[in-house]
C-alpha positions as CSV (number, residue, x, y, z in Angstrom):
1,X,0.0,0.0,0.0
2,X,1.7,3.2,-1.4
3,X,-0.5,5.6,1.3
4,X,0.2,2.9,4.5
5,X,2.5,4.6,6.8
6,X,3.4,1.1,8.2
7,X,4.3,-0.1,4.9
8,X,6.1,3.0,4.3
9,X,8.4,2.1,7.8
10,X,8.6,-1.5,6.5
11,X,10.5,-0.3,3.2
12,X,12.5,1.9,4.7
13,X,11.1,5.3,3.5
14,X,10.2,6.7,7.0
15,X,12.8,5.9,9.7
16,X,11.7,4.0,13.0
17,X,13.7,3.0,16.3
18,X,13.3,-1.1,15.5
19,X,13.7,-3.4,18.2
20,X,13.1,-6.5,15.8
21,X,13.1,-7.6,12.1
22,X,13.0,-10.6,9.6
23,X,11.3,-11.5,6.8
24,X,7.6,-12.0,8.4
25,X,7.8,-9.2,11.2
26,X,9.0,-5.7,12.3
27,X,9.0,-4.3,15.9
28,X,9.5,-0.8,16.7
29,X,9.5,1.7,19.7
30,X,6.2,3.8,19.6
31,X,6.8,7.3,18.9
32,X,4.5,8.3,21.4
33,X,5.1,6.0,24.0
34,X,2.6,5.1,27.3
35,X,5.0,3.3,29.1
36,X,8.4,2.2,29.7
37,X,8.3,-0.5,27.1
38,X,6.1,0.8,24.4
39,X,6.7,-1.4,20.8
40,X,4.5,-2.1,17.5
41,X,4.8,-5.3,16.0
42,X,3.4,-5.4,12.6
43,X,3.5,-8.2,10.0
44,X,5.2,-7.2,6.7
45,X,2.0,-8.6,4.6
46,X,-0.7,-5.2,4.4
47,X,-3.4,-6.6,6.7
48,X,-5.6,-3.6,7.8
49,X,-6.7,-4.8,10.5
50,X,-7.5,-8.2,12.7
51,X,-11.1,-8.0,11.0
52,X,-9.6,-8.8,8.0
53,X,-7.3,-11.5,8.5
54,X,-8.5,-14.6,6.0
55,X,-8.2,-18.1,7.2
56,X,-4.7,-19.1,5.0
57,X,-3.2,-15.9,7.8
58,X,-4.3,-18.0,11.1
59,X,-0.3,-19.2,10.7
60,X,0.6,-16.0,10.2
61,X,-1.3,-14.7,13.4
62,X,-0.3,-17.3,15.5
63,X,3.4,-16.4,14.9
64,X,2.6,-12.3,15.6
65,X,1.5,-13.4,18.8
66,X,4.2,-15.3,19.8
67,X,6.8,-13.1,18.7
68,X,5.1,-10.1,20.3
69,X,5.6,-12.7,23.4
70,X,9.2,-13.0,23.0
71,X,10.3,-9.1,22.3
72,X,8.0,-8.3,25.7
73,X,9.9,-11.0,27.6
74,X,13.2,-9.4,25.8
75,X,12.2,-6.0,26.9
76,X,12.2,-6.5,30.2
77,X,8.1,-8.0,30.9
78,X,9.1,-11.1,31.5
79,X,8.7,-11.2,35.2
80,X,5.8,-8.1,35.7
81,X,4.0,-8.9,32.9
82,X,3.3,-6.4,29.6
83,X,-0.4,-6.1,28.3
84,X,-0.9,-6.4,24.5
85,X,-3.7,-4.9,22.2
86,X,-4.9,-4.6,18.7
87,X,-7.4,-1.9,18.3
88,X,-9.8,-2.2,15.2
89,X,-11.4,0.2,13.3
90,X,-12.1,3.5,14.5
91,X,-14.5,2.6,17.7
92,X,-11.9,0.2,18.6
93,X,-9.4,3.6,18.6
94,X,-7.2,2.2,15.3
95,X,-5.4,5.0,13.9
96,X,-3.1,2.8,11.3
97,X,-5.1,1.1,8.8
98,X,-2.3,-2.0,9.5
99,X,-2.3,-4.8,11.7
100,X,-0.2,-4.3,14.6
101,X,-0.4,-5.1,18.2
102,X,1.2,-2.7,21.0
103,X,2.8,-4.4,23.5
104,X,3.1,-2.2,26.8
105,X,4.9,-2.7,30.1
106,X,7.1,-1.4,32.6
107,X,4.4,-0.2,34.6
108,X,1.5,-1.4,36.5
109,X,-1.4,-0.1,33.9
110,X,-4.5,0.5,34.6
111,X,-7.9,-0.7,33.6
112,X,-10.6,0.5,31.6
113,X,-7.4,2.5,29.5
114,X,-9.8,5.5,28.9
């Protein structure tokens, strides 16, 4: 996607502090960070968002989530614990029209976020 500023990161035209990349994945520090450990992990294939995932990406899905697992456990969450959250569409507060999950910690957080 030639407008997707994730895709945009992922080829290299806008710069980003990453934490993690290969072939599938790329993990970077948030810009705007909430917490100590503030990082988006976004798959390299456009996906807009977790509505839109098709069932030959379940493989795909499973391996964000267990990477976003490992980088939070590298980070620093491994013993306090990190919360992670993909936000969907614009009532669920999705700003990024591409998949990605935040992964927070660092910090006790508290619940409802707002």
């Amino acid at each position: 996607m030639t407008d997707c500023i994730f895709c945009k990161i992922i080829a290299g035209e806008i710069p980003s502090r990453k934490i993690y990349e290969d072939d599938e994945f790329l993990a970077f520090h948030d810009i705007t960070p909430q917490a100590p450990v503030h990082f988006l992990l976004i798959p390299k294939k456009h996906i807009r968002n977790i509505m839109e995932l098709e069932p030959e990406d379940s493989v795909l899905a499973g391996r964000l989530l267990n990477k976003a697992q490992e980088l939070a456990k590298e980070q620093g969450c491994a013993e306090e614990g990190a919360r992670f959250v993909i936000n969907c569409k614009t009532n669920g507060g999705q700003t990024v029209d591409h998949l990605h999950i935040h992964v927070l910690g660092g910090r006790f957080l508290t619940w409802p976020p707002g």
